[in-house]
C-alpha positions as CSV (number, residue, x, y, z in Angstrom):
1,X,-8.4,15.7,-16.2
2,X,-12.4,16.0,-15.7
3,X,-14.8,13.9,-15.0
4,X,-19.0,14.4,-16.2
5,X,-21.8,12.6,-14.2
6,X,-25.3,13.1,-14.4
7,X,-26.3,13.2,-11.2
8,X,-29.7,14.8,-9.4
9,X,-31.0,15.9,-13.4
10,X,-27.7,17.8,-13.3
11,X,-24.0,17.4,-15.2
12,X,-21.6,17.7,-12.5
13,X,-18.0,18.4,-13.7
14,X,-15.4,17.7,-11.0
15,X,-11.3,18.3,-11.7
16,X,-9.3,15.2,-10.3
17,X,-7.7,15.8,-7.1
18,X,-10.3,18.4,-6.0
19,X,-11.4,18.2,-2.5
20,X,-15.5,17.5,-1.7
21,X,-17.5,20.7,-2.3
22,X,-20.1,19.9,0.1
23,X,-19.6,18.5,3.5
24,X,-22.7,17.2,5.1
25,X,-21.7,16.2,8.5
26,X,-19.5,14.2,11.2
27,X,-20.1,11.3,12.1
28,X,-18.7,7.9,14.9
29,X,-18.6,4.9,13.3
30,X,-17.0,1.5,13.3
31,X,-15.3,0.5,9.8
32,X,-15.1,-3.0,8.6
33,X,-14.4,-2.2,5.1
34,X,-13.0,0.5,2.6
35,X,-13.1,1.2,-0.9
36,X,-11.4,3.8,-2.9
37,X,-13.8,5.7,-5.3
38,X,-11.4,6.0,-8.1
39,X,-13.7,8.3,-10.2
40,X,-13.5,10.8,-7.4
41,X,-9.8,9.9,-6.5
42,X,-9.1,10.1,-3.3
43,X,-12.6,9.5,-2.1
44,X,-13.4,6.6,0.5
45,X,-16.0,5.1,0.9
46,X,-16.3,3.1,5.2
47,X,-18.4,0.3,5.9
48,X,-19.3,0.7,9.4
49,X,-20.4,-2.4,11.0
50,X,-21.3,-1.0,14.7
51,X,-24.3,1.2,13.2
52,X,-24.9,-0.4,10.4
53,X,-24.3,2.5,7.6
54,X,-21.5,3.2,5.1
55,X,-20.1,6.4,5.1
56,X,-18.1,8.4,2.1
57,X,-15.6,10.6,2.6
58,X,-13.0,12.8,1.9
59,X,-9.8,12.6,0.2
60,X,-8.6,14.5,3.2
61,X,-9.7,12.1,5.4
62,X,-11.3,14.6,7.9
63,X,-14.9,15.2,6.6
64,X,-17.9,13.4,5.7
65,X,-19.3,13.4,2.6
66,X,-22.4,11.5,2.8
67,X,-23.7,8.3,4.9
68,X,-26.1,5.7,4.0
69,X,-29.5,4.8,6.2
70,X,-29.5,1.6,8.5
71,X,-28.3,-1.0,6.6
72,X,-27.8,-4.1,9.2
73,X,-24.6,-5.3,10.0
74,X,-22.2,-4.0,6.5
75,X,-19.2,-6.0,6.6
76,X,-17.9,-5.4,2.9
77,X,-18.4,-2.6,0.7
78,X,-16.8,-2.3,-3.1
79,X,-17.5,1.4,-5.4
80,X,-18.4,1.2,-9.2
81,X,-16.9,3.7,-10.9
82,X,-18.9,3.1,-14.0
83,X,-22.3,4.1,-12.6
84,X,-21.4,5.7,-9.5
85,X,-22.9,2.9,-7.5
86,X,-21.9,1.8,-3.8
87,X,-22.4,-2.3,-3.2
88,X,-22.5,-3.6,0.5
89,X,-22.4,-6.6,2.2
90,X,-25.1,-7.1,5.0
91,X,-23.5,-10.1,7.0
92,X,-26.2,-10.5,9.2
93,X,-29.2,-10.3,7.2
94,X,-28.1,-12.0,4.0
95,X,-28.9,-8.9,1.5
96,X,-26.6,-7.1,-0.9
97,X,-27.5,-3.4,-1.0
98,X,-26.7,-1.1,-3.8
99,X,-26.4,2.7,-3.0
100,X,-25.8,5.9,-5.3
101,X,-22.6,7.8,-5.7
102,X,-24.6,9.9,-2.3
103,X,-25.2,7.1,-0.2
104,X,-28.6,6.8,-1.0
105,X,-29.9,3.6,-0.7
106,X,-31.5,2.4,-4.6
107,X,-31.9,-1.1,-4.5
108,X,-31.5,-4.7,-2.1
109,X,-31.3,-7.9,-2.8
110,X,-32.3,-10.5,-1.0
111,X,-31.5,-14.4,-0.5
112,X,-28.0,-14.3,0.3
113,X,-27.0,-16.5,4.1
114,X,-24.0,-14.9,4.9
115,X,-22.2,-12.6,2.2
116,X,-18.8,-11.3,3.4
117,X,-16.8,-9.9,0.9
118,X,-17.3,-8.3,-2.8
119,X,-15.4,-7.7,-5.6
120,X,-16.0,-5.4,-8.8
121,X,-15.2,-6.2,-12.3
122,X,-14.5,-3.5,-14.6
123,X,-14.8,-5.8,-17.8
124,X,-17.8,-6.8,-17.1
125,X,-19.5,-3.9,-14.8
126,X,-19.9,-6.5,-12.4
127,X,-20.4,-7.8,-8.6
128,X,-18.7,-10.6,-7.2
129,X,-20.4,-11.8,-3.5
130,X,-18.5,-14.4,-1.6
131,X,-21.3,-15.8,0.8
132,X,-19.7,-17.8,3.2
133,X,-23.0,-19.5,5.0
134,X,-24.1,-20.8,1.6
135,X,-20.5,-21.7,0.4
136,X,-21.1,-20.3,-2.8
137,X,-19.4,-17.5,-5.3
138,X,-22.3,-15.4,-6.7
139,X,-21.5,-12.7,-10.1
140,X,-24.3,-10.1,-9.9
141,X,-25.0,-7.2,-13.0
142,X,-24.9,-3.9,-12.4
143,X,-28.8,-4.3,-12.3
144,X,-28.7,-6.7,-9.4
145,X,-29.6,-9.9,-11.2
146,X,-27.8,-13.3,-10.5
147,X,-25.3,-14.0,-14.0
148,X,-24.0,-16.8,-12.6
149,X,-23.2,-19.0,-9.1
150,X,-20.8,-21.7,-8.2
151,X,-21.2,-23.5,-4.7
152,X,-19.5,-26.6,-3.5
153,X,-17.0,-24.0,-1.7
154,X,-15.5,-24.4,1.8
155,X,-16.2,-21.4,4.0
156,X,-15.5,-18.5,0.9
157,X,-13.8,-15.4,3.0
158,X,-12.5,-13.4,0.0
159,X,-12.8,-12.6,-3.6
160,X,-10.8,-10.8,-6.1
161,X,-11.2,-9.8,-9.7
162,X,-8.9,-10.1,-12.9
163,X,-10.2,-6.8,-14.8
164,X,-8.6,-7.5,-17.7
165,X,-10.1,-11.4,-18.1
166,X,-12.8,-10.9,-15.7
167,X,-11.6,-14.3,-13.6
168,X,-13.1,-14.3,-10.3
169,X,-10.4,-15.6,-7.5
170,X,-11.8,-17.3,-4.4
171,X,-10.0,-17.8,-1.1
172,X,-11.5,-20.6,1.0
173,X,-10.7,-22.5,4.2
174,X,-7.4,-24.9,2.5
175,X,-7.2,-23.3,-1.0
176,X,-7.8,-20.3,-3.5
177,X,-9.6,-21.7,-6.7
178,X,-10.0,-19.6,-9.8
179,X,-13.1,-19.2,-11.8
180,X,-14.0,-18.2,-15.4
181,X,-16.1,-14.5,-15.9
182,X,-19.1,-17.6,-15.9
183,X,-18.4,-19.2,-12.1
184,X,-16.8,-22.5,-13.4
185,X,-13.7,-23.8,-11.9
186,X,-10.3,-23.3,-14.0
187,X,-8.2,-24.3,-10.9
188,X,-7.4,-24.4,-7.6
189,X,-4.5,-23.6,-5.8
190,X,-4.1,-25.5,-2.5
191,X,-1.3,-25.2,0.4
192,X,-2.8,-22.1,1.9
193,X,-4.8,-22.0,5.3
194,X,-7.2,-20.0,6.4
195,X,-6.5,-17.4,3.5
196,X,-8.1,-14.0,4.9
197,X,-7.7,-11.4,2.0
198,X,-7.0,-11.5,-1.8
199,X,-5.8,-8.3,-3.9
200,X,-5.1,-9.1,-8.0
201,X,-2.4,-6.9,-9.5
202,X,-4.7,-5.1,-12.0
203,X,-1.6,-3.2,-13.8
204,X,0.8,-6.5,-13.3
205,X,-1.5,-9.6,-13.5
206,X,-0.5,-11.3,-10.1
207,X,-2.6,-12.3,-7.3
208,X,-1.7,-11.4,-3.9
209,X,-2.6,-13.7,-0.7
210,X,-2.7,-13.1,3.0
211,X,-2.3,-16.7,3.7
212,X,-2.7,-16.4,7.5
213,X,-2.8,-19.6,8.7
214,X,0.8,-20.1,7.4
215,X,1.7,-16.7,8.4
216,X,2.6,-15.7,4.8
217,X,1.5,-13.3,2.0
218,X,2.2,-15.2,-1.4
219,X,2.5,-13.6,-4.6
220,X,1.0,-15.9,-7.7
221,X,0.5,-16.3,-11.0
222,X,-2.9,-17.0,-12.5
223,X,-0.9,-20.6,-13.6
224,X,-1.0,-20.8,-9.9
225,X,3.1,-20.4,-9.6
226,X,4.5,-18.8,-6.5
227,X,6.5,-16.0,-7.8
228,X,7.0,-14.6,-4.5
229,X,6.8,-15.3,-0.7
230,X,7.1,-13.1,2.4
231,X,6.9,-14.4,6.0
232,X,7.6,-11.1,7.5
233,X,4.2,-11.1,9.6
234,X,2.9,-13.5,11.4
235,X,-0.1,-13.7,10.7
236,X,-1.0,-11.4,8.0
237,X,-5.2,-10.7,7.9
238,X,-5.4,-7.7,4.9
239,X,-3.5,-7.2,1.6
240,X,-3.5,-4.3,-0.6
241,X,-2.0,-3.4,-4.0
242,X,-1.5,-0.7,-6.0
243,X,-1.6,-0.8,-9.8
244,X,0.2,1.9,-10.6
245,X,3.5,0.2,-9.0
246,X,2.7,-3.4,-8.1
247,X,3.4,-2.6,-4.7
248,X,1.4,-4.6,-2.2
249,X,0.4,-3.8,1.1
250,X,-0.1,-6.0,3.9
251,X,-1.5,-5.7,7.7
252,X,-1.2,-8.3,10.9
253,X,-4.5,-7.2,12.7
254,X,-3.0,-9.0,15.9
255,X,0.8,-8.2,16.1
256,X,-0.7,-4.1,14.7
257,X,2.1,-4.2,11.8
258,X,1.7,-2.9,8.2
259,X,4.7,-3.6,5.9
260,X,4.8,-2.9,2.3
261,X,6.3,-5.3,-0.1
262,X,7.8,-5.1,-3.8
263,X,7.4,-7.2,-6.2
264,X,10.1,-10.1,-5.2
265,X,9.0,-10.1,-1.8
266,X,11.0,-7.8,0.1
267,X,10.4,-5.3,2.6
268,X,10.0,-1.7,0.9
269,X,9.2,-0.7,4.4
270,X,7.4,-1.9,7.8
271,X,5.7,0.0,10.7
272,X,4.8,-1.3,14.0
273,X,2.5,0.2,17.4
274,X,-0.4,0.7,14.6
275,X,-3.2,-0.7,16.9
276,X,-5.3,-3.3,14.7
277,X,-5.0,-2.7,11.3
278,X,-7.6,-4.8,10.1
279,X,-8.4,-2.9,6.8
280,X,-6.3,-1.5,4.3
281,X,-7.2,0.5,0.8
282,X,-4.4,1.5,-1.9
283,X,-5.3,4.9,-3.5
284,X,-3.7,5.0,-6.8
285,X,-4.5,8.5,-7.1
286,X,-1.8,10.1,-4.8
287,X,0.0,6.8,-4.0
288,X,-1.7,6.3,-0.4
289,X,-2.6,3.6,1.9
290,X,-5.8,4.0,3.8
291,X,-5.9,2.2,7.3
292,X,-8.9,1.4,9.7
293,X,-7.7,0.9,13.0
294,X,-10.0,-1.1,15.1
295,X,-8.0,-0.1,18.3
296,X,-7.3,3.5,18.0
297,X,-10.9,3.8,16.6
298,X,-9.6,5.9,13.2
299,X,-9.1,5.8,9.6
300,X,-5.8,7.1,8.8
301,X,-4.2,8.0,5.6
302,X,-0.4,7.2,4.8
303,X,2.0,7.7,2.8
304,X,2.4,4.7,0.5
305,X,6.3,5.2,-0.1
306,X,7.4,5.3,3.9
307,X,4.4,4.3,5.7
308,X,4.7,7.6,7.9
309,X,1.1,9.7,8.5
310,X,-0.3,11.8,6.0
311,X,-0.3,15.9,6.6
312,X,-3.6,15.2,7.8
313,X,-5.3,13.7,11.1
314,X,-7.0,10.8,11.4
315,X,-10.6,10.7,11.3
316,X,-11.7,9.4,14.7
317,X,-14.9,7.8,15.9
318,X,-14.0,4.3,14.7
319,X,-14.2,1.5,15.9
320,X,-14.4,-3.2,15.1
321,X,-12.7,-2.8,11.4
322,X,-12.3,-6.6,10.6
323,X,-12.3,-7.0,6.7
324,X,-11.4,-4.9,2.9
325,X,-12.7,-4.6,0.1
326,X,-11.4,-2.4,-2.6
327,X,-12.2,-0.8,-6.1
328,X,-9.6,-2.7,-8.9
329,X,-9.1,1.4,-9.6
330,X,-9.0,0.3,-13.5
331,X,-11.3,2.6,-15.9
């Protein structure tokens, strides 16, 4: 399969799977979040929060492809595949950035207090900002203006999108609430604490929570019925699913544990000693988890069906990954 963007006044036709044809340089840098850029599978794009860029690259993860100026302190970063745009969360100086498919910065919005985590909707070709300070839910167009806001929200920390209904799902301080493609409340799950990370099941239509508080990761419907439940970590801080199975992911920054769970619940597979794992990424593509490790300063590329390292080495230079945000990987 190909893929066409015009790009620099130029078509550029790239065959999926195909490594980066252009490798502009190394660099150090401390992720916080990562997004697959599913029309370039196996692409990733790094939010690093020490110096304040985002960096894209390879699907070998030893290369960078491009990295974006200073862009304050980017603690969430989610890829469009539609335009080839790159949306990033400055925590610290309440913007929202939009950069091209090369990093380069095109557009920032201002206005935000403290945005922490995005979410893309590919039925709408839309951003969801979770801006914690402000306790609100903002849905942004691919243009950068506001469609729609709902506030009232205690301390949002995480969004996720239904691409198929273009729902919004919200996880704040005692509860996950669920909102219609316009903001407004449908309802509001409550019994969670201190939810950290949210992942919808674009291929299965289930929403995945790392319900730390209660060291759990629940699996729901969008009635809000627990279909599943795992306590196998204690305090689980990232989930991750992947489409194509209905796998999910998840990672206990503290105890450094991934395990990866099917769809009842249970334990396809768990690995321990991984440092921090505060950020994972499911790559559809090739079946592969990405992990920033905040301890061992890397971002590491797995093997999705035993957990065991990819053929290649871990990019190194990393450092403070505390949050994830990924691409629903649904075109």
């Amino acid at each position: 399969m190909l893929f066409l963007r015009y790009m620099n006044a130029k078509i550029v036709c790239r065959a999926v799977g195909t490594a980066a044809a252009v490798i502009l340089t190394n660099v150090a840098c401390a992720p916080v979040t990562i997004s697959p850029e599913t029309s370039d599978p196996g692409t990733m794009w790094v939010a690093d929060e020490g110096s304040g860029r985002v960096v894209k690259i390879n699907e070998a993860c030893t290369a960078t492809i491009a990295t974006s100026p200073d862009l304050g302190r980017p603690v969430a970063v989610v890829f469009d595949p539609y335009n080839g745009y790159c949306w990033v969360a400055d925590a610290d100086g309440g913007r929202i950035f939009r950069l091209s498919s090369r990093a380069i910065l095109e557009k920032t919005l201002y206005g935000f207090g403290e945005p922490v985590a995005l979410a893309y909707s590919p039925k709408e070709n839309a951003v969801w900002v979770a801006d914690r300070a402000q306790g609100k839910v903002y849905k942004i167009s691919e243009r950068g203006n506001i469609q729609a806001q709902l506030g009232g929200l205690k301390e949002p920390t995480a969004v996720a999108v239904d691409g198929r209904r273009g729902e919004v799902y919200v996880a704040c301080a005692n509860s996950v609430v669920r909102c219609d493609r316009w903001a407004q409340p449908i309802l509001t799950f409550y019994g969670f604490k201190n939810p950290q990370s949210l992942a919808f099941d674009a291929g299965y239509g289930f929403l995945w929570v790392a319900d730390t508080g209660n060291g759990r990761v629940v699996k729901l419907k969008p009635s809000g019925v627990v279909v599943a439940e795992s306590g196998v970590l204690e305090a689980p801080s990232a989930v991750a699913v992947n489409p194509r199975t209905g796998f999910c992911f998840a990672a206990d920054a503290d105890a450094g544990e991934i395990v990866s769970l099917k769809g009842d619940g249970t334990v396809r597979w768990k690995k321990e000693n991984v440092g921090r794992p505060n950020a994972l990424a499911a790559n559809p593509a090739d079946m592969s988890l990405w992990v920033a490790d905040g301890y061992r300063f890397v971002v590491e590329k797995l093997h999705g069906s035993t957990g065991e390292s990819a053929e290649n080495q871990p990019l190194p230079g990393f450092a403070n990954a505390v949050a994830l945000s990924t691409d629903p990987g649904m075109r």
